[in-house]
Short mmCIF file of the C-alpha atoms (twelve columns), coordinates in Angstrom:
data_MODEL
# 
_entry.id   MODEL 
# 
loop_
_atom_site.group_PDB 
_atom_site.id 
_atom_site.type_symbol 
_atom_site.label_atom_id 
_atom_site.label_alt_id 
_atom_site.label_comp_id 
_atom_site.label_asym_id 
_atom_site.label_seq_id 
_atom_site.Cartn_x 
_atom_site.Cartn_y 
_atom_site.Cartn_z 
_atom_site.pdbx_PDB_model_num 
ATOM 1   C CA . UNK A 1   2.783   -16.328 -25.066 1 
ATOM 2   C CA . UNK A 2   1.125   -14.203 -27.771 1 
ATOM 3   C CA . UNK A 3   0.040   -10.488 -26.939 1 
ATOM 4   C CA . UNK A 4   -3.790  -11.191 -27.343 1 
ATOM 5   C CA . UNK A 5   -2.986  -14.438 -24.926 1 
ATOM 6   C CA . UNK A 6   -1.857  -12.166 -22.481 1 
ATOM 7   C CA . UNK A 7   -4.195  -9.671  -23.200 1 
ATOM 8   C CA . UNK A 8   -7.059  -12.786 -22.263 1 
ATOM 9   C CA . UNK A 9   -4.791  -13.706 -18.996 1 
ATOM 10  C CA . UNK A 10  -5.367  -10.459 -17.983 1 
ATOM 11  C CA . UNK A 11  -9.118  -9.920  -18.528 1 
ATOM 12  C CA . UNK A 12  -9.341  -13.047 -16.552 1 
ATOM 13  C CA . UNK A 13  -7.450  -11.440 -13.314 1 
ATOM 14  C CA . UNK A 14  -8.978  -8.822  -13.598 1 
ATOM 15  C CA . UNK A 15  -12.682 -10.314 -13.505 1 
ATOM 16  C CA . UNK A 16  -10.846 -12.114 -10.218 1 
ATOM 17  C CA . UNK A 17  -9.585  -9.267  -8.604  1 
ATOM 18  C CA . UNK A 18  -13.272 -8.136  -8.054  1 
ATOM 19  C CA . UNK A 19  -14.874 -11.091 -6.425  1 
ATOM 20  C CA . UNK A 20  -15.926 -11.238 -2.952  1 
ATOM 21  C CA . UNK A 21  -13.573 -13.810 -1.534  1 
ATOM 22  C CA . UNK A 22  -10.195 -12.485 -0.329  1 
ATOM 23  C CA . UNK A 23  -8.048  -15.088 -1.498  1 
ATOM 24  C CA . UNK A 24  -9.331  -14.529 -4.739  1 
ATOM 25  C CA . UNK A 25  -8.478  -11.376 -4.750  1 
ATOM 26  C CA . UNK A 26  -5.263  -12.279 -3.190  1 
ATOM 27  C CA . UNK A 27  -4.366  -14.729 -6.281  1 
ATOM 28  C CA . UNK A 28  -5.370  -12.369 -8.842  1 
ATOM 29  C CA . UNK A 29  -3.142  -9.553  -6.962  1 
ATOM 30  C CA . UNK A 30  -0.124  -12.337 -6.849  1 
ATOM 31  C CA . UNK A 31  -0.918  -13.097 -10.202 1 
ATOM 32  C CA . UNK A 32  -1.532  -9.394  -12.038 1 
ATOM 33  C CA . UNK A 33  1.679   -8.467  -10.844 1 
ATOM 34  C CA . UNK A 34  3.191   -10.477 -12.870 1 
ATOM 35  C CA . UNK A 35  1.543   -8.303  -15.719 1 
ATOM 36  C CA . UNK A 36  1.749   -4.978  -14.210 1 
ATOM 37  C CA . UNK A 37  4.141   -3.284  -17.237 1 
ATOM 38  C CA . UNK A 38  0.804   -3.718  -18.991 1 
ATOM 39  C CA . UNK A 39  -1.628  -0.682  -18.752 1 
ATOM 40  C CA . UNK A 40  -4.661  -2.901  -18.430 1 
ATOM 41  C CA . UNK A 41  -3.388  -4.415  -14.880 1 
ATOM 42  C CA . UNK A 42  -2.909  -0.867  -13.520 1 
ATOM 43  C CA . UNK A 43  -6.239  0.216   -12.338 1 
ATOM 44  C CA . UNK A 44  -7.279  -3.475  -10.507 1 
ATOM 45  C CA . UNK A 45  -3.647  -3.178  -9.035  1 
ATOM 46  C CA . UNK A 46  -4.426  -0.497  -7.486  1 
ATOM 47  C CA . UNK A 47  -7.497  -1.620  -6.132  1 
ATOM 48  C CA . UNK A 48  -5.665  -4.630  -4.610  1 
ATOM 49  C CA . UNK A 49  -2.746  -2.414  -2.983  1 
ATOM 50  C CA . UNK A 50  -5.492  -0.382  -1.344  1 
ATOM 51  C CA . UNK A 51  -7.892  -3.753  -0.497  1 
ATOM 52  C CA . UNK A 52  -10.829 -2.014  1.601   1 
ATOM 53  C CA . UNK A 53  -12.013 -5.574  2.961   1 
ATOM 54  C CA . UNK A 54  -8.830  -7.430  3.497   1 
ATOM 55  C CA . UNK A 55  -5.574  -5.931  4.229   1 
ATOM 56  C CA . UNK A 56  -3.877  -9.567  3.637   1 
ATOM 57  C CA . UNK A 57  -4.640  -8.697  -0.442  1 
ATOM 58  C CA . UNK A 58  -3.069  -5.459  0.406   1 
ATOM 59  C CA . UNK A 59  0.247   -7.426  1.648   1 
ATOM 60  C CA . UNK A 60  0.282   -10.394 -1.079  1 
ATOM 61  C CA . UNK A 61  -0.143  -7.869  -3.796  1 
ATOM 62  C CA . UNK A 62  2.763   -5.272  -2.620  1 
ATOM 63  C CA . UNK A 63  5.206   -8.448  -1.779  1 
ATOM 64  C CA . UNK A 64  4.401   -9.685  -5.268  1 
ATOM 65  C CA . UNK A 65  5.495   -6.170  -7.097  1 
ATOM 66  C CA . UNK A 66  8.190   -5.891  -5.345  1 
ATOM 67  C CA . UNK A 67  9.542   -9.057  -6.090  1 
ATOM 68  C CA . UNK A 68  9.399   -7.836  -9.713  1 
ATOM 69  C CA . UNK A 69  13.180  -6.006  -8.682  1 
ATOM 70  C CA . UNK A 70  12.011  -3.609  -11.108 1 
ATOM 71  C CA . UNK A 71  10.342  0.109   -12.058 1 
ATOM 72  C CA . UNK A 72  7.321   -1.182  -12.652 1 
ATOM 73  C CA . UNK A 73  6.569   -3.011  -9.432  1 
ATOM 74  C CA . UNK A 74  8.444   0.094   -7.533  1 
ATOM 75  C CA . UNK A 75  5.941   2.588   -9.268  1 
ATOM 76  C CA . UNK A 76  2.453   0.821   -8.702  1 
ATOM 77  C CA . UNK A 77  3.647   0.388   -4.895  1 
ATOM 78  C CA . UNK A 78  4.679   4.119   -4.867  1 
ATOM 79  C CA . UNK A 79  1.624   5.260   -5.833  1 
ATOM 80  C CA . UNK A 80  -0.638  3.325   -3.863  1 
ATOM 81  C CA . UNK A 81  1.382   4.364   -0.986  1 
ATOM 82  C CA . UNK A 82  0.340   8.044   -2.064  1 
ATOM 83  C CA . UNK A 83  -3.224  7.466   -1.344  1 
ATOM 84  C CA . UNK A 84  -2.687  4.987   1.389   1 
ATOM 85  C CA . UNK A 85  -4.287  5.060   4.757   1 
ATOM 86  C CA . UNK A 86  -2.189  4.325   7.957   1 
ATOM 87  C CA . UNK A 87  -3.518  0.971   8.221   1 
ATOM 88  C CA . UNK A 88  -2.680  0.097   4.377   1 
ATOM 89  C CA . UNK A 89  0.479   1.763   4.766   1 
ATOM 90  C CA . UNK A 90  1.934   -0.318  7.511   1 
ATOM 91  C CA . UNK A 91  1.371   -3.462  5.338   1 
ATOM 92  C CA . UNK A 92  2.736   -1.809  2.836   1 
ATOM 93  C CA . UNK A 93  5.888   -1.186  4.773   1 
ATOM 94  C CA . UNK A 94  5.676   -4.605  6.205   1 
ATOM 95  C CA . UNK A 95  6.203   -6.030  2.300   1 
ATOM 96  C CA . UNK A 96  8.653   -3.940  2.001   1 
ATOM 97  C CA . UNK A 97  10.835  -5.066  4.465   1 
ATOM 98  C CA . UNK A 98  10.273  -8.133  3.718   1 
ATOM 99  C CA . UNK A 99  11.425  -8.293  0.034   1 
ATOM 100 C CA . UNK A 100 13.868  -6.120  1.265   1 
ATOM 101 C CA . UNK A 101 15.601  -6.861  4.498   1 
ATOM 102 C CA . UNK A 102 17.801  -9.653  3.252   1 
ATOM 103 C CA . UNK A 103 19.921  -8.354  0.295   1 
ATOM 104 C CA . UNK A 104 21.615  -5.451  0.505   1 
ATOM 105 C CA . UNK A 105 22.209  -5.101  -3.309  1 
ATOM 106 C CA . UNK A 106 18.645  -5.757  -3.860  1 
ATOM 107 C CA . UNK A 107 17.429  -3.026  -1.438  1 
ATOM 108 C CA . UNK A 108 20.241  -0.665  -2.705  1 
ATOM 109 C CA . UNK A 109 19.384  -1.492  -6.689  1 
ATOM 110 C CA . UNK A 110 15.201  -0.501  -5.362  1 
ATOM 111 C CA . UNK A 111 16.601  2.975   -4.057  1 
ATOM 112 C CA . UNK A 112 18.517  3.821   -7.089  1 
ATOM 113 C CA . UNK A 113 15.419  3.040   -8.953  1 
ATOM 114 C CA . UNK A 114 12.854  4.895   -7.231  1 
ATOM 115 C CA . UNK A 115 15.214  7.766   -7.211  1 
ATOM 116 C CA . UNK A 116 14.295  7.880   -10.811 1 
ATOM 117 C CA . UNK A 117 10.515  7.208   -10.438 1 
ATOM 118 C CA . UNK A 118 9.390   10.734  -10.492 1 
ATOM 119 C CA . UNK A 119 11.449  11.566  -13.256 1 
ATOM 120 C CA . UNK A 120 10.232  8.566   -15.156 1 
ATOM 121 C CA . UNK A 121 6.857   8.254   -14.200 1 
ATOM 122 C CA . UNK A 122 6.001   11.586  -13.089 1 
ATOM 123 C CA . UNK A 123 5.420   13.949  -10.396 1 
ATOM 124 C CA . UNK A 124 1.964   12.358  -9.258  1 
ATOM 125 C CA . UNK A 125 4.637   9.730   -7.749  1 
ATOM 126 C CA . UNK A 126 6.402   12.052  -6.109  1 
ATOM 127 C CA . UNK A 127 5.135   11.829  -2.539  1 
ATOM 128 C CA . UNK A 128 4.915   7.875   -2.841  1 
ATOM 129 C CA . UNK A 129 7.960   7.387   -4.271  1 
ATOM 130 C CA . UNK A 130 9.646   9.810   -1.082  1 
ATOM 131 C CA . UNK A 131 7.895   7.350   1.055   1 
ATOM 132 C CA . UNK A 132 9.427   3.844   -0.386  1 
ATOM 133 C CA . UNK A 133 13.024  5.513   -0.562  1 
ATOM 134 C CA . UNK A 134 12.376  6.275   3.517   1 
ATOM 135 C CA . UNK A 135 11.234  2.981   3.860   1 
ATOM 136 C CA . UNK A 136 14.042  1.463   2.307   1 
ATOM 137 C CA . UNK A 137 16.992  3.319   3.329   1 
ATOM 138 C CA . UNK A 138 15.898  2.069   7.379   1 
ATOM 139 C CA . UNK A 139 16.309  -1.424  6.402   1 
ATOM 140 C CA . UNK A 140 19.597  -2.507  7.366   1 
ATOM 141 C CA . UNK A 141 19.524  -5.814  5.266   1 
ATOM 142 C CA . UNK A 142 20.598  -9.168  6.944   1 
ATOM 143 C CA . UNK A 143 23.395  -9.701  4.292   1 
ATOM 144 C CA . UNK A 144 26.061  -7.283  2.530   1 
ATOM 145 C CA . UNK A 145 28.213  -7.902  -0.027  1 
ATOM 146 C CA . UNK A 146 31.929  -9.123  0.631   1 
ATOM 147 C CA . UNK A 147 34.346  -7.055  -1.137  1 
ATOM 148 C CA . UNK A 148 37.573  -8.671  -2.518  1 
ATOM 149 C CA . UNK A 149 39.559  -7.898  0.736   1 
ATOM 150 C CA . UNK A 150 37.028  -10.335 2.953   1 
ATOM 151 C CA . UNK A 151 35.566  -7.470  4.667   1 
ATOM 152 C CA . UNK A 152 31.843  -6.711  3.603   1 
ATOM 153 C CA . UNK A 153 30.403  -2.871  3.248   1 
ATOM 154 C CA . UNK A 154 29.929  -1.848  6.989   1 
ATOM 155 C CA . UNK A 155 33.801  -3.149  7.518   1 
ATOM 156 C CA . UNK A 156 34.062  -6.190  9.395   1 
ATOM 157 C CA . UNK A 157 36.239  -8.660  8.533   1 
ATOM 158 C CA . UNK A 158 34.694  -12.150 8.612   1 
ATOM 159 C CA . UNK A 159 38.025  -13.531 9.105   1 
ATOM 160 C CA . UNK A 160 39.548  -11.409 11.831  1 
ATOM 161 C CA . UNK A 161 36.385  -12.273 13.958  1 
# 
């Protein structure tokens, strides 16, 4: 897809992410994400993460970053989380957990990279970014790698048991 293509794609979200229906506004947050390296989908991103009417857009939009696996999606949810309220926090969390409580690699591979977010992206991520990392490191993920011995990280041994 061309850059002015994308550019149009955008626009388009963005004109969605402001109407009045929540699922709207849920689709364009699902969708945006999918854009968010581009500095035009910041702002409405933003917007989305911190829904005032509808903290399901809140929830769609965060699960959507996430699922990016990358810096991007890590640093729009870190710094919504630094202006979040309690109430946009917890579904915040709640996406969190659930792009993250399967996988351990994939949680492990989102704390190495916010560990780099601040340096990255700057200090104004700094108490967002200390946020994710706590959410992630209480996540004890569902499944861990098996090393070449048969025993995964924590030590059992699938075949002893």
């Amino acid at each position: 897809m061309s850059n002015a293509a994308r550019g149009d794609v955008v626009s388009a979200l963005r004109r969605l992410a402001q109407s009045a229906d929540y699922q709207d506004r849920a689709d364009a947050g699902r969708a945006l994400a999918g854009f968010a390296e581009r500095p035009e989908a910041w702002d409405p991103l933003q917007a989305l993460l911190l829904d005032a009417d509808n903290t399901f857009v809140t929830r769609v939009t965060a699960e959507a970053l996430l699922r990016r696996h990358d810096a991007v999606g890590l640093a729009a949810v870190a710094s919504a989380l630094a202006g979040a309220d309690f109430n946009h926090m917890s579904w915040i969390h709640t996406a969190v957990y659930d792009v993250f409580g399967i996988f351990a690699r994939e949680r492990d591979a989102a704390l190495r990279i916010t560990e780099t977010l601040v340096r990255d992206h700057g200090r104004h991520l700094e108490h967002g970014a200390d946020q994710l990392r706590e959410a992630l490191a209480k996540i004890n993920p569902v499944l861990h790698p098996v090393d070449e011995a048969g025993s995964d990280e924590a030590g059992s041994d699938e075949a002893g048991s």
